[in-house]
N, C-alpha and C positions, 0 to 999 in steps of 0.2 A: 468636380470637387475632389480634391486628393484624401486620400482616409489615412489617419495616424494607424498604422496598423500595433496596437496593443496587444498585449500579451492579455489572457483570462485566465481564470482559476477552474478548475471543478476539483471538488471533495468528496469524498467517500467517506459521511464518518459511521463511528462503532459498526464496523463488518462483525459477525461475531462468529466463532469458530471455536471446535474442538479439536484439540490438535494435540501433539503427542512431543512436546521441545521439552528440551533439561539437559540439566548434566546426571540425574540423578537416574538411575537404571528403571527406579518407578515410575518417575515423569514418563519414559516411553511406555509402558506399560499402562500406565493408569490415565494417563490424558490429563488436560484440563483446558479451563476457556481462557481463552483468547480474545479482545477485542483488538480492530486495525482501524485507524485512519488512512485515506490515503488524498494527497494534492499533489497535483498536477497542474502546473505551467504551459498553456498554450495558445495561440494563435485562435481566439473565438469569433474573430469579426466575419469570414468569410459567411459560416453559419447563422450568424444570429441577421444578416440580407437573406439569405439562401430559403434558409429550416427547413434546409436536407441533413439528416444524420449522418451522412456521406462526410459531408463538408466540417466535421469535428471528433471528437473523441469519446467514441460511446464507453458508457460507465459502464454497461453491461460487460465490457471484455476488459476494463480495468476490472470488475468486480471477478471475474473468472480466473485471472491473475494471479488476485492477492488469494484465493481458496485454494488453487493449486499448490501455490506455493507453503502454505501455510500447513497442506496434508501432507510435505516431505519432511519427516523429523530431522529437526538441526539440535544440535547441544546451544546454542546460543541463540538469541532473539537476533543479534546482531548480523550473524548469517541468513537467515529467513527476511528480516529487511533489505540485505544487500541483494539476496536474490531478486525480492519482489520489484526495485529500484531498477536493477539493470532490464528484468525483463520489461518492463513498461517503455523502456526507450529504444530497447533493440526490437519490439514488436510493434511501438506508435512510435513513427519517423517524424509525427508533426509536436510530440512532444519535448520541452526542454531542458524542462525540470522536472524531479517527483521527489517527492516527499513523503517517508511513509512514519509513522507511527506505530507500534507492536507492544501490547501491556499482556503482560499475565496475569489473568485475575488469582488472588490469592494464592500468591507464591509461595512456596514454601520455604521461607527464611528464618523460622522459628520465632514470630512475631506478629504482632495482629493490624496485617499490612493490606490494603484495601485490592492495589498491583501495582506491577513496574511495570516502567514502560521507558523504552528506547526511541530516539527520533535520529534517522539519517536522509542525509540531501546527496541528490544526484544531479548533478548537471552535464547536458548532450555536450561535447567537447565539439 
């Protein structure tokens, strides 16, 4: 029998981290949290005959990933996504797509804002 080979999902959600992003000289200074989603696009059927961990995309080194990336201070949420997006595909070859998610919890925009949050997509060319 021939197998559709489908595309899976795995999500990462609320990672949660303190990290040190802004434009504002105290944001590095003073920190704040952070939540990440992160999804990922890939080939699950091998793995789920197999369930060899080999045979898919362990969350563990997505989860190591988004922490790295997330302890290098960026002025923008949107640089720290773009990092975390490309590294997941130049370091999982079996990946296609990722998806990440990046909120600052209570930002500081001079309003009683719960966070913001950015979404960018990468796809393996």
């Amino acid at each position: 029998m021939k197998l559709n080979l489908e595309m899976g999902i795995i999500k990462l959600k609320n990672i949660r981290t303190f990290s040190y992003h802004g434009c504002l000289i105290e944001e590095g200074k003073i920190g704040s949290d952070y939540t990440v989603d992160l999804k990922i696009k890939t080939n699950l059927q091998k793995s789920a005959e197999t369930d060899h961990l080999l045979d898919t995309v362990d969350y563990v080194h997505l989860n190591k990933i988004v922490t790295e990336e997330m302890a290098i201070r960026s002025h923008l949420l949107e640089h720290v996504a773009k990092r975390i997006n490309i590294r997941v595909l130049n370091e999982i070859e079996t990946v296609e797509k990722t998806t990440v998610w990046v909120s600052k919890i209570n930002p500081p925009i001079g309003g009683d804002v719960e966070s913001v949050t950015i979404k960018m997509t990468e796809i393996r060319k």
